[in-house]
Phi, psi and omega in degrees: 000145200269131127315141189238137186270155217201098212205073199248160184284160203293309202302299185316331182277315186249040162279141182078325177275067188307358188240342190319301198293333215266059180241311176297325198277325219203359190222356186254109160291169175292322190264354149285331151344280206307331185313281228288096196184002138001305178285329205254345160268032179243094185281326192292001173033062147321126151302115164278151237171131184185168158212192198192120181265118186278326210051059156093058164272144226190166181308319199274289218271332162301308187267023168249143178320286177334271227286329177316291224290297160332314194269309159305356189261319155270346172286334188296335209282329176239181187282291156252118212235130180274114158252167204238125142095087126276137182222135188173053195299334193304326203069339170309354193256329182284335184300303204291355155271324134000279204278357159294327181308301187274013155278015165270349161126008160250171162291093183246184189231152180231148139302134150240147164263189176258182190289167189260131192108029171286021183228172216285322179289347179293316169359281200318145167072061175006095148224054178257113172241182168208134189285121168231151171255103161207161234212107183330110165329278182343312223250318224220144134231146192292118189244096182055212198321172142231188202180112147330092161340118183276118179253001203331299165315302189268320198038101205247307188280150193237332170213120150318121188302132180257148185200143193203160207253136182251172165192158174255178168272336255199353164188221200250324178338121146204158186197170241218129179234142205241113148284156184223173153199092183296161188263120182300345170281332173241062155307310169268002174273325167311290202323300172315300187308325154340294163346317199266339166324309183265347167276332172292302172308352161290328153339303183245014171225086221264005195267346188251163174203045168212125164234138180232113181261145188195140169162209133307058198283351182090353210292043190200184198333259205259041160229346195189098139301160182301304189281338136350277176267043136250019158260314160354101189323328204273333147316302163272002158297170162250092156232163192232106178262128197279267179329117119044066191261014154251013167259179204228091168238054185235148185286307184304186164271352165312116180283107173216132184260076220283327257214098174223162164251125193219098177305143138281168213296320216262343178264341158307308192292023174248340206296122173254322181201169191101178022267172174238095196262150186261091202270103171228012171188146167258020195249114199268023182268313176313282180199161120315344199214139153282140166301150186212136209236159174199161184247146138242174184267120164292346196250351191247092190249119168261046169289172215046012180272169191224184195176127160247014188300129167297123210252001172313000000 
């Protein structure tokens, strides 16, 4: 299913959009500022790279000033950023984060999927969601299609893996980013399934060989034990999971590390730092989940090379 892609110049975003100025004005306190400053300490022009489970964004979280200002203000913090759990029949709420991003004063581009939750057992439980990816211009371009996990058949997934091809401007990198949001009851069976995720997008991206899963995997306490993903392919394989499973990237107080970034072998050799999780607000109206950050090097891209080392 074709996706629609979304890449308008900043003059084109905030026509029309009168509320837009007062975002800047009024909703970044100062010592969340001084947090939020990530981009203007990276002098090596690092990819920043990252993702953020919204929790149920929606018409509602679009329209207060306060938490849109927040959440754009941490998607401005990366180059490129994976979000999770658009709820939005309308589609307006993802324009109108867009166009909050870009009154702090770059130029971004949005990725959308299309909704999620194609096969008939997905309904339940509203699960036409939508994956969006975005992504600073200046730094990053959007490189062709993007492209739905096809579940007919298999039906593996409760929101279908999105995935869409990168590049920096600033070197030779480009890499291929897969988003999730695992259904928390069938976490480890999604997770595992991930797997087949990343063979299909190699099927169709046949030029690239840096693969990145990111997202919302559910991957932590009464949804996913250790020893649970370490039976997993995507575990027991070569992949590099950057996060953690003592680290915290829930809001509530349960240390849980639901939110992780998980490298293929050839895309580990780009990982310059992190992870990084950005606890810059407590307020679970904001979200549930912390944004979780990571650097890569724009310049050193070894694609086609090949490797079988388990990278656990």
């Amino acid at each position: 299913m074709k996706s629609l892609a979304i890449a308008i110049t900043l003059s084109a975003l905030l026509a029309g959009c009168a509320r837009v100025q007062s975002i800047i004005e009024t909703i970044i306190e100062p010592e969340t500022a001084a947090e939020l400053s990530i981009v203007e300490i990276n002098p090596h022009q690092e990819i920043i790279l990252g993702t953020f489970d919204l929790d149920r964004f929606g018409p509602k979280k679009a329209g207060d000033l306060k938490i849109l200002g927040l959440l754009a203000n941490i998607i401005h913090q990366f180059d490129v950023v994976a979000v999770q759990e658009i709820h939005d029949q309308s589609g307006e709420a993802p324009i109108a984060l867009l166009n909050a991003v870009n009154a702090f004063g770059e130029v971004y581009g949005m990725v959308l999927s299309p909704r999620t939750g194609q096969q008939a057992n997905d309904s339940e439980g509203n699960a036409q969601e939508q994956y969006a990816f975005f992504y600073r211009m200046r730094t990053i371009s959007h490189l062709g299609n993007d492209l739905l996990f096809p579940d007919e058949e298999r039906d593996l997934f409760q929101h279908e893996p999105h995935m869409a091809r990168f590049g920096s401007n600033h070197g030779n990198l480009t890499f291929v980013l897969i988003n999730i949001h695992t259904d928390p009851n069938l976490a480890i069976q999604e997770i595992d399934a991930l797997h087949d995720a990343v063979e299909w997008a190699r099927s169709h991206f046949l030029t690239e060989d840096d693969f990145i899963v990111l997202g919302d995997f559910n991957a932590a306490c009464d949804y996913a034990g250790v020893e649970d993903l370490r039976s997993t392919r995507l575990r027991r394989l070569s992949y590099a999971w950057i996060v953690q499973d003592e680290d915290d990237t829930n809001v509530a107080d349960s240390v849980c590390a639901y939110d992780r970034i998980v490298l293929n072998e050839n895309a580990y050799r780009e990982l310059t730092g992190g992870p990084m999780i950005l606890r810059v607000f407590d307020d679970p109206a904001v979200s549930d989940h912390w944004p979780v950050m990571v650097t890569l090097d724009p310049t050193e891209d070894m694609d086609m090379t090949t490797s079988s080392n388990n990278l656990e």
